[in-house]
C-alpha positions in Angstrom: -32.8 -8.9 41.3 -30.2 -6.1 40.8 -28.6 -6.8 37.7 -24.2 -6.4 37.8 -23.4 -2.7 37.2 -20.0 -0.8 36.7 -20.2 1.2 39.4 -19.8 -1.7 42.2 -23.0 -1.4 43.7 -24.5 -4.4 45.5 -28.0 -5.4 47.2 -26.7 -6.6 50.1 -28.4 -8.6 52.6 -29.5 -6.6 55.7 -29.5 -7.3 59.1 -31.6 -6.1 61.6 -32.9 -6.8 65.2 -36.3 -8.8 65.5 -39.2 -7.9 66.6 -40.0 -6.8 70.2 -36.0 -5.4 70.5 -36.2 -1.7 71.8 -34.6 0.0 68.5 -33.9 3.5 70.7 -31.5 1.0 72.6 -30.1 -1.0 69.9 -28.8 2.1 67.9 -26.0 4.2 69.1 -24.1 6.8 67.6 -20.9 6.4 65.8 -17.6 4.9 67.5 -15.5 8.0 66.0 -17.5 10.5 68.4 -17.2 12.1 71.9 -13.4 10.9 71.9 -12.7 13.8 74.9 -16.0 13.2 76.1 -15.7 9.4 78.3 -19.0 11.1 80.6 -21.1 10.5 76.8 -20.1 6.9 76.2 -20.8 6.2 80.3 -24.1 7.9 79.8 -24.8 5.5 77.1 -23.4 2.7 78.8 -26.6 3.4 81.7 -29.2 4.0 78.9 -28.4 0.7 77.2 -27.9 -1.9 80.4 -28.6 -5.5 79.3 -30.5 -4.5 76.6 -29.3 -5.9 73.0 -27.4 -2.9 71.4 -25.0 -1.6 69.1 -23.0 -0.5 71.8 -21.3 -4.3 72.2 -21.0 -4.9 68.6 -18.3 -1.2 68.5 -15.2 -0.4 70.4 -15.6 3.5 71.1 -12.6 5.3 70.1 -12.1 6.8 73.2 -10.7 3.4 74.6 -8.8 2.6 71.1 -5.0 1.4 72.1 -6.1 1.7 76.0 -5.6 -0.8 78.5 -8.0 -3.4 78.7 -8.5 -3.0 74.8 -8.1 -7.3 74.2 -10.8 -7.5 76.3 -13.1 -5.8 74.7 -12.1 -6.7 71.5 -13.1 -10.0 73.1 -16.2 -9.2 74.3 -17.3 -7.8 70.5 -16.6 -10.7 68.7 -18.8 -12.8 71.6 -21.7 -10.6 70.9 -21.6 -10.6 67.4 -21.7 -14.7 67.8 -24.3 -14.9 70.3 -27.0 -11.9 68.4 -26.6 -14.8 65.3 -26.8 -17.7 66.5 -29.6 -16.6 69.3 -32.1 -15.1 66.3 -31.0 -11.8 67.5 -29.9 -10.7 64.5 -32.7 -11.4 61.5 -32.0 -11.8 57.3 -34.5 -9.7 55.9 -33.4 -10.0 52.6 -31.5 -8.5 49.7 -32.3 -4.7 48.7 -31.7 -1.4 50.1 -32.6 0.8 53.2 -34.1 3.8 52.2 -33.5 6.1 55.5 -35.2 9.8 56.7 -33.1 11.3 59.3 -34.5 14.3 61.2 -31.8 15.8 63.5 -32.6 19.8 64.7 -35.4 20.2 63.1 -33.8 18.7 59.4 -34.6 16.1 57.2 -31.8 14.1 55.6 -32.4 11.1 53.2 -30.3 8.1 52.4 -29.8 4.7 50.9 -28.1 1.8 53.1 -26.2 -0.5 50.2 -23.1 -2.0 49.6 -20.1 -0.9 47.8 -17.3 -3.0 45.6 -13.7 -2.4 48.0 -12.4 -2.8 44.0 -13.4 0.6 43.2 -11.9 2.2 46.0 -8.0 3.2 47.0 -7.0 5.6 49.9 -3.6 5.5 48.8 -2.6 9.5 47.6 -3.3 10.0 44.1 -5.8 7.6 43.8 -8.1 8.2 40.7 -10.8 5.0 41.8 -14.7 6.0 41.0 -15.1 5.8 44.9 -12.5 8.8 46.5 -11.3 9.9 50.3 -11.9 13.3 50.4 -9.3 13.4 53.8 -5.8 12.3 53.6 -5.8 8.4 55.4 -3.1 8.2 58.2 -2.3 4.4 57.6 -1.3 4.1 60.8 -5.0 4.1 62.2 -5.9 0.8 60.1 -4.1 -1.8 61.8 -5.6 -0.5 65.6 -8.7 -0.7 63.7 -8.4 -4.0 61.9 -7.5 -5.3 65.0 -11.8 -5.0 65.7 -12.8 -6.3 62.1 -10.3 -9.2 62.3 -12.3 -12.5 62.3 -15.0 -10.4 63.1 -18.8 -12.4 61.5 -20.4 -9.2 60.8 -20.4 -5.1 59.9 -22.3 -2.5 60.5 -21.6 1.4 58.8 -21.0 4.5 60.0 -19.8 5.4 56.7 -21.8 7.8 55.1 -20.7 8.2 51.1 -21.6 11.2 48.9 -23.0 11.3 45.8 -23.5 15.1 43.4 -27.0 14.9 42.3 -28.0 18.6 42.2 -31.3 17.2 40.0 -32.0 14.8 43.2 -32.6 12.1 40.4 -31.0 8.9 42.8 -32.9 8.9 46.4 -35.7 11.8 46.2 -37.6 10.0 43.6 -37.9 6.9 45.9 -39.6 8.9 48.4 -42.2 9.9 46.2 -42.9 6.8 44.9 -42.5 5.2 48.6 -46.6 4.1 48.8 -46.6 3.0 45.4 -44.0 0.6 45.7 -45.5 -1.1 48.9 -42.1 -1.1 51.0 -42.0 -2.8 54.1 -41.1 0.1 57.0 -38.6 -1.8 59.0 -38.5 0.8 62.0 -39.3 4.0 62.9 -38.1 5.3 66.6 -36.3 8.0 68.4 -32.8 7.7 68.5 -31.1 8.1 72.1 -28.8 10.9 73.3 -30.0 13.9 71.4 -29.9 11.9 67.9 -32.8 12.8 66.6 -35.9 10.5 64.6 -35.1 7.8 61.8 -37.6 5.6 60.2 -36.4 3.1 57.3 -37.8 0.8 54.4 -36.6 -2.1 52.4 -36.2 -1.3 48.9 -36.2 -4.7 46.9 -38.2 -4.9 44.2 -36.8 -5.1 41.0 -37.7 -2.2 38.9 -36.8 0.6 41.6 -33.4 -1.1 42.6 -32.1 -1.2 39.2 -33.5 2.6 38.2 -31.8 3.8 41.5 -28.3 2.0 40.0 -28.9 3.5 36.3 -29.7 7.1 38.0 -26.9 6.5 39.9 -24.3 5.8 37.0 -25.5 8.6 35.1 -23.7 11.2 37.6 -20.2 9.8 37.1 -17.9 13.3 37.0 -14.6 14.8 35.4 -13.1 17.8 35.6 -10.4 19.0 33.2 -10.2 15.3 31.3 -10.0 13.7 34.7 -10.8 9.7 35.4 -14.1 10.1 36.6 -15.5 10.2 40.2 -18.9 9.1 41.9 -18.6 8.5 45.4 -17.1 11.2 47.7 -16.2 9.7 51.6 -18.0 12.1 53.6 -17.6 10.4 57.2 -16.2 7.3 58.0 -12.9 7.6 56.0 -10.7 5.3 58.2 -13.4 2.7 58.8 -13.6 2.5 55.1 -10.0 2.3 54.3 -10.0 -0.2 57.5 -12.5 -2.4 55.3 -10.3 -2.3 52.2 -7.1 -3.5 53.9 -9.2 -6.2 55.6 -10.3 -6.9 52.3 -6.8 -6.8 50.5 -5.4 -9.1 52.9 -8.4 -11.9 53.0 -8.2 -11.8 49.2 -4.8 -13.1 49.5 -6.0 -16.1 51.2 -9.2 -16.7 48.1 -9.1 -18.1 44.5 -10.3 -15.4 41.6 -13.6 -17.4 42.3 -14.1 -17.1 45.5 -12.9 -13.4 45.4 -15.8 -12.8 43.2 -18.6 -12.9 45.5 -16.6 -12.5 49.0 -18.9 -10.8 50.9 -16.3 -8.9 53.1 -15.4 -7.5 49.1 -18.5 -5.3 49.5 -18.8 -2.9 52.2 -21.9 -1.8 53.9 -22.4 2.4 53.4 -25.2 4.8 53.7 -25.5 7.1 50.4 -26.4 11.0 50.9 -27.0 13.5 47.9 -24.4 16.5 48.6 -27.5 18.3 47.5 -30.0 17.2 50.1 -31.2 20.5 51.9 -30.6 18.5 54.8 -27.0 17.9 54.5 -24.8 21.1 56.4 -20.9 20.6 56.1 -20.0 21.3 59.6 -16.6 22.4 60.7 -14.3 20.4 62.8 -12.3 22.3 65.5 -8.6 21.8 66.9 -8.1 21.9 70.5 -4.6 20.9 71.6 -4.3 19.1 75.2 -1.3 19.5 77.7 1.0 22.4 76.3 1.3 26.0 77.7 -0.5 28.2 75.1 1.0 31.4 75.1 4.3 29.4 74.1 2.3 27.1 71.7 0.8 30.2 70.2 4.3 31.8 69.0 5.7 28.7 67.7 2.7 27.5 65.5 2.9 31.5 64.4 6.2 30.3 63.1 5.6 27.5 61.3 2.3 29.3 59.6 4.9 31.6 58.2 6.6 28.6 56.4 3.2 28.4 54.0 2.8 32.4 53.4 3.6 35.5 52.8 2.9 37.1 56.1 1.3 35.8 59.5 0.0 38.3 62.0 -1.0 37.2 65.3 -3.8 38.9 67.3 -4.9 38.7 70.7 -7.8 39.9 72.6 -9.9 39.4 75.9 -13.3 40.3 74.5 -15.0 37.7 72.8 -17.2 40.4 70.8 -13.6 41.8 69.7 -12.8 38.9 68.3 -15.2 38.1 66.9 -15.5 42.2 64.7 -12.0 40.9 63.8 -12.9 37.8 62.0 -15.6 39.5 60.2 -13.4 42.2 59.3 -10.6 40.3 57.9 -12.8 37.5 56.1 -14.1 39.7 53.5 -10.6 39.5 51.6 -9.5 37.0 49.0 -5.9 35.5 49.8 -6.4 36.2 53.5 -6.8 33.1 55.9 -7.8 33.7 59.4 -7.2 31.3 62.2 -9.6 32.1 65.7 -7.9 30.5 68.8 -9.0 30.4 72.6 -7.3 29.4 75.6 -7.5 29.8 79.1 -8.9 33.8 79.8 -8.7 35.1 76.7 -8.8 34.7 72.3 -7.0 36.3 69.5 -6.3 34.9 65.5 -3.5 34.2 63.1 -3.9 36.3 59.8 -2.5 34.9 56.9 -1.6 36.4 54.3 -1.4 34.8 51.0 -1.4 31.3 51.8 -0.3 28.0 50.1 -3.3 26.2 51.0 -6.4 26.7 49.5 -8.2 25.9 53.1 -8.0 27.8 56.4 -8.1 24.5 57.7 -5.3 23.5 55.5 -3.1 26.7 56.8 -3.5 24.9 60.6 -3.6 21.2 59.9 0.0 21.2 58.1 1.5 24.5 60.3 0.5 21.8 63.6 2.0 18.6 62.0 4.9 19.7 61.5 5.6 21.6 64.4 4.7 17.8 66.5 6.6 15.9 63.7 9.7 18.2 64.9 9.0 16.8 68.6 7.8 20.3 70.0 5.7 19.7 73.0 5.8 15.8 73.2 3.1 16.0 75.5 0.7 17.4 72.8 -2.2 15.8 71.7 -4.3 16.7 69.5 -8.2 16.1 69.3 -10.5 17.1 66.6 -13.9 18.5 67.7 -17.6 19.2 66.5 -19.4 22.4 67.9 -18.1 26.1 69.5 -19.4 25.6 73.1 -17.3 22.4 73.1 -13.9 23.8 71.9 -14.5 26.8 74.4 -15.4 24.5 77.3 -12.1 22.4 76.3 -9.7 25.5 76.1 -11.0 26.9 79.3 -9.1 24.1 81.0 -5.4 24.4 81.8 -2.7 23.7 79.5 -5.5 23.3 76.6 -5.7 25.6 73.5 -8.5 25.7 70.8 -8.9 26.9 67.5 -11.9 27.5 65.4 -12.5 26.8 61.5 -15.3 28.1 59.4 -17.1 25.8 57.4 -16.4 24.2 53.7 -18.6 25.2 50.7 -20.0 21.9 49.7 -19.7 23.4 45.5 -15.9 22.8 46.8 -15.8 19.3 47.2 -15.9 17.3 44.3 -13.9 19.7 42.2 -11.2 20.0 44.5 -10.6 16.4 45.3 -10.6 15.6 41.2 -7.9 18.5 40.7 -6.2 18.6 44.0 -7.3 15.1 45.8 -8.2 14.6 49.7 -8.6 17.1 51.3 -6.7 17.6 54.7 -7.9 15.5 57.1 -10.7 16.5 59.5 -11.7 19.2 56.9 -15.5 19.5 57.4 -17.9 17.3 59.2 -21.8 16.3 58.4 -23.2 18.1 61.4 -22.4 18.1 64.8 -21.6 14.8 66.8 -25.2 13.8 67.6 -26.4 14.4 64.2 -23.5 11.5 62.9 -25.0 7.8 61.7 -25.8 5.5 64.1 -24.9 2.1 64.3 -28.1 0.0 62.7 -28.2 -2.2 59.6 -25.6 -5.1 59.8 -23.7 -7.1 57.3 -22.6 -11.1 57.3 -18.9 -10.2 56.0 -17.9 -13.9 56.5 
């Protein structure tokens, strides 16, 4: 049994389909992916037929506040019903998941536990052991509680960090995996370009509690801090979405009953920021349904709102642009900004910036130039992978911009002294390589 820590980790029990269900059909990526691609959610909608899946348990984001949204809703809450009470869904027990991911040719390891919501606050300023590392919009909870409301049971896309540069907390599993006789509990290709997983249940006594000890040991500060542990790396708003669930139900509970709630513990997949598996990705900007070259000048003014000077450059030769970036990114105190649109590219250079970030320069220069009602049309969708953002700004009245990717030495240091990040700052690989949808929870 894992004894009570202080860092709010739980054995939870795990949920999983029985035996015979086609596991390549029953796992599908994350709900928070392909949101301007509807031809990848149809795709899977063809793959997955009448099997039992995932894929009923998850409203896709792409259809989040669309019409016929109730009925889905609906049809989630059905599902989740009938895969308990028809054996779909089987206990096997208290412990952990101990995961190998191989996704292009990469290995990434993980544990599947749960987390106390008491150790975690998304509000700004928040010095909990458990930390966004992206501002949360609040607005996107309640859209998203809407789907966890009343709902039986969870299942994470959430994939928490931990800094373990030794690789003292999950890499010594692994080695010990034989001699601790765990039972595999699958082992399959994952659909859609996603890669292999195989997983084990952890639960024996000794190795539970020495993963939890190991784990406590890498509590950080920075300057005289409050100390941090866990770092959000995806799943931010489902998280936060959790903890507002959670903050309401509580309401409702005695001290008692709060104690051992199981919707108090949320179900997450620990990865070591170390793991040589683990690339911070960049997430892109492409805006939808504005004219660019009119777009382009005012954004250049609101850049120059955070800086000393903003230069913007344009160009029809890829290769030229791309001799530009180089040239300009080997300064300090220079930010540069790559943009596409419809026949050709070009870059802000920014001079001196406020933000630390390039992606900080563009996230706060394109909020507030929406926030001051410019372009009401605009939306704005945020995008893993190159080819992607250039097939989206080769459409009309699209425009795309390019970030480089976060240092991953960055992250825990700047959220202690600076805390989250701006939102959409990096990315754990591309969109196929996100968690998919496995492991359940009971949360009532």
């Amino acid at each position: 049994m894992l004894k009570k820590n202080g860092i709010g980790v739980v054995a939870p029990n795990i949920l999983l389909p029985k035996k015979g269900t086609d596991y390549s059909l029953w796992a599908t990526v994350a709900c928070d992916q392909y949101t301007s691609q509807p031809e990848y959610w149809q795709e899977t909608e063809k793959i997955v037929g009448n099997a039992p899946s995932t894929l009923r348990l998850m409203l896709p984001e792409l259809y989040l506040e669309k019409p016929g949204e109730e009925e889905k809703i609906a049809a989630i809450r059905a599902a989740m019903q009938e895969y308990l009470s028809n054996g779909i869904l089987e206990d096997k027990g208290s412990g952990f998941v101990l995961i190998n991911r191989i996704s292009n040719g990469r290995s990434r390891k993980g544990l599947v536990l749960a987390l106390d919501l008491e150790n975690y606050d998304y509000n700004k300023g928040s010095t909990t052991l458990i930390r966004a590392t992206e501002g949360t919009i609040v607005e996107r909870i309640p859209p998203r509680q809407k789907i966890r409301e009343d709902a039986p049971i969870e299942m994470p896309h959430i994939l928490v960090l931990i800094d373990d540069p030794d690789k003292t907390v999950i890499e010594p599993v692994f080695e010990k995996l034989e001699a601790t006789k765990a039972e595999k509990l699958y082992d399959f290709d994952l659909m859609q370009n996603g890669g292999h997983i195989s997983g084990y249940l952890i639960n024996d006594d000794t190795t539970l509690n020495s993963i939890v000890d190991n784990m406590e040991a890498l509590k950080k500060s920075v300057d005289g801090l409050p100390p941090m542990l866990f770092a959000l790396g995806d799943g931010n708003h489902s998280f936060a979405t959790a903890k507002a669930s959670w903050e309401d139900m509580k309401k409702t509970l005695s001290k008692e009953e709060q104690e051992n709630h199981p919707a108090r513990f949320a179900l997450v997949e620990i990865e070591n920021l170390h793991d040589d598996g683990i690339e911070f990705e960049p997430i892109h900007r492409v805006i939808f349904d504005v004219p660019p070259r009119e777009t382009l000048i005012t954004l250049k003014e609101y850049l120059e709102r955070h800086c000393e000077v903003c230069e913007m450059y344009l160009t029809f030769d890829k290769n030229e642009l791309q001799e530009h970036i180089a040239n300009y990114r080997k300064y300090k105190n220079i930010h540069v900004l790559p943009f596409m649109a419809q026949g050709y590219y070009g870059s802000f250079v920014v001079l001196n910036p406020e933000a630390q970030l390039e992606v900080g320069s563009l996230q706060v220069a394109l909020d507030a130039m929406i926030d001051d009602g410019k372009f009401t049309k605009a939306q704005i969708d945020y995008v893993h992978g190159d080819a992607i953002v250039e097939e989206l700004s080769n459409k009309n009245r699209n425009l795309g911009f390019l970030l480089p990717p976060m240092s991953k030495a960055m992250l825990y240091p700047t959220v202690m002294r600076e805390g989250a990040l701006p939102r959409k700052t990096f990315s754990m690989g591309e969109a196929h390589e996100k968690r998919y949808y496995l492991e359940c929870k009971r949360i009532l």
